[in-house]
C-alpha positions, -999 to +999 in steps of 0.1 A: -758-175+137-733-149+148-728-120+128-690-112+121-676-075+129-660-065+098-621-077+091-612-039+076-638-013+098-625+011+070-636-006+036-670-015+058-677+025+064-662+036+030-685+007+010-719+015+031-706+049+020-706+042-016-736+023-021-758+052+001-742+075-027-752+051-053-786+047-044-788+085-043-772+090-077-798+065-092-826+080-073-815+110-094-809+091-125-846+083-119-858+118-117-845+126-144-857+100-166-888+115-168-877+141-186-859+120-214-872+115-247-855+078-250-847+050-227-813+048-236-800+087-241-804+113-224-792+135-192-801+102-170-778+078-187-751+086-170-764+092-133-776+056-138-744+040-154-730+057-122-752+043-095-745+008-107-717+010-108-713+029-072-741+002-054-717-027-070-684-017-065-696-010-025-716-041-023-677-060-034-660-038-011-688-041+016-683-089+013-645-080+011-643-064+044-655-097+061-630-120+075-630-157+051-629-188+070-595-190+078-601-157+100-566-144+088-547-115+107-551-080+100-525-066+074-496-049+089-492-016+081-457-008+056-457+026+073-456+037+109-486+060+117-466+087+127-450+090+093-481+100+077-477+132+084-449+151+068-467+133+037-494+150+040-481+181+046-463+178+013-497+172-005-512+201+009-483+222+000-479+207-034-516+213-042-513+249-031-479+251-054-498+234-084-524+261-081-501+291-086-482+270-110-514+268-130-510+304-134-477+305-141-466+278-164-500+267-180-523+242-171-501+210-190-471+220-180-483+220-140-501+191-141-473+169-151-449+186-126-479+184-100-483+147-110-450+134-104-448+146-073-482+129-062-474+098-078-442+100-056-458+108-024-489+091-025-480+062-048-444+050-033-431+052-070-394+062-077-387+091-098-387+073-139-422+057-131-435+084-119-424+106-144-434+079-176-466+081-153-474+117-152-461+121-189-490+094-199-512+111-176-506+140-192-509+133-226-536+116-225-557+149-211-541+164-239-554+141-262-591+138-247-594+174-242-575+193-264-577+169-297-605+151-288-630+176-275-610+210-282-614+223-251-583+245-245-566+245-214-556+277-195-523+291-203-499+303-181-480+334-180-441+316-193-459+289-219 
């Protein structure tokens, strides 16, 4: 029997990734289990829950990355390579702006400025999805945070 090269060399690195950081996460899970007092709660609970789900999630990227048996072409790309870059540019810029606008305008108020403008560059979405997208977004980190847990967010120096 031949062994296939993977269809997608990406997803085959980024899924052997995954599951090496899953096993590591419930190697620590384990560690820490001795320390618990039940089974079910404690500081392990969630290292576990998260190596699961990291070993499975890579193991279903790691089969997808195989060609089926109709050994279909490679995916064209909707991008050029070359206009990646101004792109990421952008991000970097827009993450260094959403830092100082932390400081500035408050933590809510930057991440939904902030998040538009990712879920434009990174997501292809015009300007009324992304903005119905960061206003969800951002509500609903007011609402787990704030409401939910009150934890307060940082202020900034206008709101």
């Amino acid at each position: 029997m031949l062994v296939r090269r993977p269809h997608n060399r990406a997803d085959w690195i980024g899924a052997l990734f995954c599951m090496a950081i899953g096993v590591m996460i419930s190697l620590e899970a384990y560690r820490l289990q001795a320390y618990a007092q039940s089974l079910y709660v404690g500081d392990h609970t969630l290292p576990a829950i998260l190596g699961f789900w990291f070993v499975m999630l890579g193991g279903v990227l790691l089969v997808q990355s195989y060609p089926g048996k109709a050994h279909a072409a490679p995916p064209r790309q909707a991008v050029a390579p070359g206009d990646e870059r101004p792109r990421v540019l952008f991000a970097g810029l827009s993450l260094l702006l959403y830092a100082w606008l932390i400081g500035a305008m408050g933590y809510l108020l930057a991440t939904a400025l902030a998040s538009v403008a990712f879920f434009m560059l990174i997501g292809f979405y015009r300007l009324y999805v992304a903005v119905f997208y960061s206003l969800l977004l951002t509500g609903a980190m007011y609402a787990v945070f704030i409401l939910w847990l009150q934890m307060p967010f940082p202020g900034g120096d206008l709101w």
